[in-house]
N, C-alpha and C positions, 0 to 999 in steps of 0.2 A: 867548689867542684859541682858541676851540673846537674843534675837528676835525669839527664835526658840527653840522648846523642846529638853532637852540634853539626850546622849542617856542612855538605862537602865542601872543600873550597874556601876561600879566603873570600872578607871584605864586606859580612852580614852584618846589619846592623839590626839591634830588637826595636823592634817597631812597639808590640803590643802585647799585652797577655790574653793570653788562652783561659777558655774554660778548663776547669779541674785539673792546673796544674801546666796546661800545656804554653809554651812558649812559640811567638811568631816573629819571623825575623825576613826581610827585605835583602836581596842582593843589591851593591852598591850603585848598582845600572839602572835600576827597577823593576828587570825583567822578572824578576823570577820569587817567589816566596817560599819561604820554609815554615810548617807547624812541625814542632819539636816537643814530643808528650813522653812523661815517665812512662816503665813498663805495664802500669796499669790501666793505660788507657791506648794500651797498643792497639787493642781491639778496634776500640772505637775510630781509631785514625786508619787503619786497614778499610773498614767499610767506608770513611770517606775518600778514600783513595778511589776505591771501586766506584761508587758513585760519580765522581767526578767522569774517573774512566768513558762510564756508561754513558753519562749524557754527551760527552762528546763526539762519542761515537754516533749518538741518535741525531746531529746538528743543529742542535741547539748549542747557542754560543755560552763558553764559560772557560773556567781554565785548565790548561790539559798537565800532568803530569808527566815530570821531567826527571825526577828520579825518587828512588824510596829507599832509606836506608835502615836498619833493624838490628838491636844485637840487645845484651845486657842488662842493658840501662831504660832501653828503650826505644824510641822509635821517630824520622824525622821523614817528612813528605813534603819533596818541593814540588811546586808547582807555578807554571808561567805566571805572570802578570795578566790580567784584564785592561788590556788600556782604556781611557775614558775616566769618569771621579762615578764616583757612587751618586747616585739618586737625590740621596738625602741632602746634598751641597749643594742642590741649586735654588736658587731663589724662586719665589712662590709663581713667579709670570713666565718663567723657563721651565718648571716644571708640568705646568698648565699646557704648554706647548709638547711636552714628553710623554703626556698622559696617551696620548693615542697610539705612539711605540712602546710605551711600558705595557699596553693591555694588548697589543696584537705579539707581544715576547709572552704577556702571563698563556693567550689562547695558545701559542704553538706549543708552548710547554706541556699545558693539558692536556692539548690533541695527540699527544704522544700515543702509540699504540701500551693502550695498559697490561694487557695480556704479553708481551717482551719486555715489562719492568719487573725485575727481578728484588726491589727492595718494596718494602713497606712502613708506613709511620701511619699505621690503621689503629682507630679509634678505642682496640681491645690494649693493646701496645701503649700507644701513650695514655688511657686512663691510667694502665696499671704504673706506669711512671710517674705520674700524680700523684697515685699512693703513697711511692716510696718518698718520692722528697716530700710531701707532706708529713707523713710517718720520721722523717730527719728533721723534720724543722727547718728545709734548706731553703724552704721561698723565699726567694729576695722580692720584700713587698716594694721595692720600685717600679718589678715589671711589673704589678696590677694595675689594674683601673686604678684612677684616683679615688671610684668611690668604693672600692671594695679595698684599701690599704688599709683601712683601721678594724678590716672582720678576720678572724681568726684563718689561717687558710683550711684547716679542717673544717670549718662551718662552709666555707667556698665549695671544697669540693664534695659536702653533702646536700648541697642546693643542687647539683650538676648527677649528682646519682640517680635521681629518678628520668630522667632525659637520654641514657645511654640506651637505652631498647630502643628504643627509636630511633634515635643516632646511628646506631649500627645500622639498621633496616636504610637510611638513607644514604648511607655509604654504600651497603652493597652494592645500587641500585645507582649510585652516583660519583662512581670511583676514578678517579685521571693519576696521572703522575703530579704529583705534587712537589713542590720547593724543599719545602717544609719549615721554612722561616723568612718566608716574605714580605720581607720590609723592605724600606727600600737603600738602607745602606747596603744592600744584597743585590741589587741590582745597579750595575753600570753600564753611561751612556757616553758616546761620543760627544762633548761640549759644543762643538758645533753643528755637528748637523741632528743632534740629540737621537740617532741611531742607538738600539740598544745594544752593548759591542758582547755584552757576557753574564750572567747571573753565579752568583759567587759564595762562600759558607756552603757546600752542599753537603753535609753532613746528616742532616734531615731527609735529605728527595728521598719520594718513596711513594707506595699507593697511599690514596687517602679520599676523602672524600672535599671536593673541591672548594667547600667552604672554610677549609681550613686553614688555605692560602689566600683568601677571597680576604677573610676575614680579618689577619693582620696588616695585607695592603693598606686595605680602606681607614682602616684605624690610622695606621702607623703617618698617612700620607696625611691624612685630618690635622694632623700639628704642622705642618706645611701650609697650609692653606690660610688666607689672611680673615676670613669668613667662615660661620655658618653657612652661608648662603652659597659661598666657592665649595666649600665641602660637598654641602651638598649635591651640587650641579656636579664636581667631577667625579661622586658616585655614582649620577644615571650614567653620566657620559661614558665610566668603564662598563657600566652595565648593557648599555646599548651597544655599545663598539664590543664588546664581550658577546655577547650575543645569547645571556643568561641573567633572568632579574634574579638578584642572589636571593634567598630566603632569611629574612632578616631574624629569627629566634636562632636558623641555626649557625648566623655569622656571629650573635652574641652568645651562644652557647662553645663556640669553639675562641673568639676572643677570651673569655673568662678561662676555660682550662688551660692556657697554652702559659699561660706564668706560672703556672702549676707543677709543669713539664722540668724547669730547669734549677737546677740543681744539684 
């Protein structure tokens, strides 16, 4: 028996699981997705509803929801398809080609008017969720750095406490709508004409300060790349085409807390 309301409609297949519980499941067409989360994580799937909502309405591409269903048990939120493959599936000479529509999709996102973004994933908010799954024991040391997998994650996140004064100070001061887990399985593109068709997972988007989606791109995209030397190049190149040289303590200070976050 389920833990969680199954979605309307006949001919779902479970594709994948969910964080904390939640189930995701594929209509037989491919149009359409279902997350499907016990009653305790009703919350959490309600604001990604909203969010999805909101950026769609602002025109930024992404997927729009198609129904919401709620009772008991719990709670199940379909939402269209993204046509296109994610990011992360294409080979390192296609994606090198993508980088200049991936980074004028990351600008328009930013450029969003932030004063009509009603969410937030600000630096006070995810410290203190750092705490808590630290305080759980729940870091999965996969998502660390590789060279920070063998240090305790409370030693991690007391390296990163004296840096939040500041941190905040730089976000006040430097705040966009952000993703809030921008990787690039999180973004999809047209295969052929590598057009970016939609940004996807938005359970995160919210205010923030922009190196915080800066920061997992660049990383995340770096294992992609056949080179140091490619890496490199396609950081100036988002950074020029960006039209912001990121500030590199606070791209590593926001890389290192973000494995900190889930849990």
């Amino acid at each position: 028996m389920s833990t969680y309301p199954v979605p309307p409609g006949a001919g779902w297949q479970p594709v994948a699981g969910g964080e904390s519980g939640a189930a995701v499941f594929r209509a037989a067409d491919g149009s359409r997705y279902a997350k499907c989360v016990p009653t305790g994580q009703r919350a959490a799937l309600e604001a990604e509803r909203d969010r999805i909502g909101w950026l769609n309405d602002s025109g930024v591409p992404g997927p729009e929801v198609v129904d919401w269903l709620a009772d008991g048990a719990g709670a199940c939120l379909v939402t269209s398809a993204v046509p296109g493959v994610p990011a992360d599936r294409l080979p390192a000479e296609q994606l090198e080609r993508a980088w200049a529509p991936i980074t004028d999709a990351v600008r328009r996102l930013h450029e969003l008017p932030a004063d009509r973004c009603p969410f937030t994933r600000d630096l006070a908010r995810m410290f203190a969720i750092a705490r808590d799954v630290v305080a759980r024991g729940a870091v999965n040391p996969d998502f660390l750095p590789v060279d920070q997998q063998t240090s305790p994650p409370g030693e991690l996140l007391v390296r990163l406490e004296p840096q939040v004064g500041r941190r905040l100070e730089q976000e006040a001061a430097d705040t966009v709508v952000c993703h809030g887990d921008l990787c690039l399985p999180n973004v999809v593109l047209d295969p052929e004409t590598l057009r970016v068709t939609g940004f996807i997972d938005l359970g995160r988007l919210g205010l923030a300060d922009r190196h915080a989606d800066i920061a997992l791109l660049l990383a995340n995209a770096r294992e992609s790349w056949s080179s140091e030397e490619r890496a490199a190049g396609a950081d100036w190149a988002f950074a020029d085409r960006y039209g912001v040289d990121p500030d590199p303590d606070r791209l590593e200070f926001y890389l290192s807390l973000d494995p900190l976050t889930w849990g």
